[in-house]
N, C-alpha and C positions, 0 to 999 in steps of 0.2 A: 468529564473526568479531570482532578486535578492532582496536580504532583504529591501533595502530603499526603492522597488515601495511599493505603496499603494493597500491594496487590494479589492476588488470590489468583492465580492462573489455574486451569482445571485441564488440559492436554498439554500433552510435551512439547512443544512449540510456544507457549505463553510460558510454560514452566523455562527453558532454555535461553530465553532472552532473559527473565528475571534473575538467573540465576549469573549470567555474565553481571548483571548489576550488584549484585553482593558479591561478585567477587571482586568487583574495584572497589567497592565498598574495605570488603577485610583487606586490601592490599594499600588501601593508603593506612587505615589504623596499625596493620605491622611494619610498613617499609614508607612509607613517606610519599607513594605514588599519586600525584594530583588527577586528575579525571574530569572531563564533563560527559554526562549521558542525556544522550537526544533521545527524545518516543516519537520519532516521525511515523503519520499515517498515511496509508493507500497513497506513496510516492508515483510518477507515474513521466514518461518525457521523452523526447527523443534518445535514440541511441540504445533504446531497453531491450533487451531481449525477448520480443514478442511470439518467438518461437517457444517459449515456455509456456504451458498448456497447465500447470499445475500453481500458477502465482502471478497475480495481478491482474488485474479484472481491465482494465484499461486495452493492454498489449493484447490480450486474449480475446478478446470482442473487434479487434483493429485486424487481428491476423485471420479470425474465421471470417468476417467478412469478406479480404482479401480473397478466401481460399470458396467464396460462395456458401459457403454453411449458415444456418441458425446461428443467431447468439444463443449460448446455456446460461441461463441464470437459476441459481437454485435458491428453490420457494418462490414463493409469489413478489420477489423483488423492490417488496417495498422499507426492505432494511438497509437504514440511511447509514451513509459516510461520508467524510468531508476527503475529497479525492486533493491529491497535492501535486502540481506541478512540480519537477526536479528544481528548478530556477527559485523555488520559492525558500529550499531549503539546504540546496547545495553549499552558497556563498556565507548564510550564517555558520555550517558546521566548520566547514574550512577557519574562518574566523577567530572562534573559540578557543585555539590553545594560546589565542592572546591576549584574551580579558580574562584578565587573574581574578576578578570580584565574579566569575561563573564557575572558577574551580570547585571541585567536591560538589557539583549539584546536578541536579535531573530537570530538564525542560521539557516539554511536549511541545511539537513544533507540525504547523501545517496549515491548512487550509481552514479557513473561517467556516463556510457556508456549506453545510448537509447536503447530500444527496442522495435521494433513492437511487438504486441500482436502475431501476425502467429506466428513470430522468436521465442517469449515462449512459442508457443503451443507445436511448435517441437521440443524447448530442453524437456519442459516436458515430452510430450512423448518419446525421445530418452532415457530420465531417467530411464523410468518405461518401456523400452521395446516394444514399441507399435510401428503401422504407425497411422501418423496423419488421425482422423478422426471429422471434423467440421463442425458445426452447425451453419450459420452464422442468427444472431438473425437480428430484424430491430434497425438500429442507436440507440446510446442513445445522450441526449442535453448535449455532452461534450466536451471540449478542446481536440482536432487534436493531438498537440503535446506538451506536458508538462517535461520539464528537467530544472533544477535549476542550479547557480552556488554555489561551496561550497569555495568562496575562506575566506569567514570570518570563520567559523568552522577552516578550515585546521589553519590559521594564531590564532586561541584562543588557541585550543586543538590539535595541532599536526594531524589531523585528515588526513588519507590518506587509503580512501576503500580497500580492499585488496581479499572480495570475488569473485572471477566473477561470470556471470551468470548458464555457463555450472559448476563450484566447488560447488556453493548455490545449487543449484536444485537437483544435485546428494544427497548430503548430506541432503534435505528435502525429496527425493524421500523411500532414503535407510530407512530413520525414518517410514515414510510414509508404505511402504509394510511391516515392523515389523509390526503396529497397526494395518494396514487394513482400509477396509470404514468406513465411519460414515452418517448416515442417520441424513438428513437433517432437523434440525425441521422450521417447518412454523412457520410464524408469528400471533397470533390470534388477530382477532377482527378489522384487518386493517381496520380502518374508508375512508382511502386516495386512490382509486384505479383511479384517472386520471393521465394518463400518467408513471404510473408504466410497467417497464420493466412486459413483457408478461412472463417470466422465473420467477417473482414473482409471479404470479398467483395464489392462491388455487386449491389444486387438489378435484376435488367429492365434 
């Protein structure tokens, strides 16, 4: 994916990010407000909240292990993403409100090299000392294969990822067994249960 296509979000989550983008969009053409927008992918690092059960596939696989459980991956796990260490993308955004020749623009920012979800299960687990143990949930309504290019990022901000996957994970892993699990809080009062992932479910 690169920055000039147009995007077409199809769920209120794709729709809800794109639409903070036009709206910095209409706010510099009516009031002068300058902006840069990042598209970082599947961020992931110390410090995250691995207790969240509903968002990012990284912490979630690091805290069931923790807790003895299966990993859940839904579908047969062989739909790629290019997974991003924090460190890879923190220091450029920080950056940014001070190269003027990035204002008014959109960058995609992350990790080079794809991966299946299996391929993170098991560096995960190789992290944390385990053998793969998977749970494969039923499909969710989502893009196969999703990888961006970053050649506008590298060409504004020097931008050149530098974590791999097996470096990032160790270093989320190591943080990770200092803290320990974290119990997952549900979400109350969901009004919306058609077509929610079965892993969201309430429990009792």
């Amino acid at each position: 994916m690169t920055e000039d296509m147009t995007p077409t979000p199809e769920d209120p989550y794709g729709i809800s990010k794109y639409a903070v983008e036009l709206d910095l969009e209409a706010a510099r053409r009516m009031f002068g407000l300058n902006y840069v927008i990042f598209r970082p992918h599947n961020v992931y690092g110390e410090m995250q909240n691995i207790g969240d059960k509903y968002r990012n596939v990284v912490g979630i696989f690091m805290n069931q292990i923790m807790q003895g459980k299966e990993l859940t991956v839904f579908g047969d796990g062989e739909q790629t993403r290019a997974f991003t260490h924090i460190a890879d993308v923190a220091p450029i955004i920080a950056k940014s409100p001070f190269v003027k020749e990035a204002y008014n623009d959109v960058f995609n920012i992350g990790a080079e090299k794809p991966y299946t979800v299996n391929e993170l299960a098991c560096e995960v687990c190789k992290a944390l000392g385990v053998e793969p143990k998977i749970n494969h949930l039923p499909a969710r309504n989502e893009v196969k294969h999703a990888h961006s290019s970053h050649d506008k990022v590298k060409k504004a901000f020097g931008y050149e990822p530098k974590v791999s996957l097996a470096e990032g994970i160790a270093r989320m892993a190591a943080w990770a067994k200092k803290h320990g699990a974290r119990q997952s809080k549900e979400f109350e009062n969901i009004e919306v249960s058609k077509n929610m992932p079965p892993s969201w479910a309430r429990k009792g």
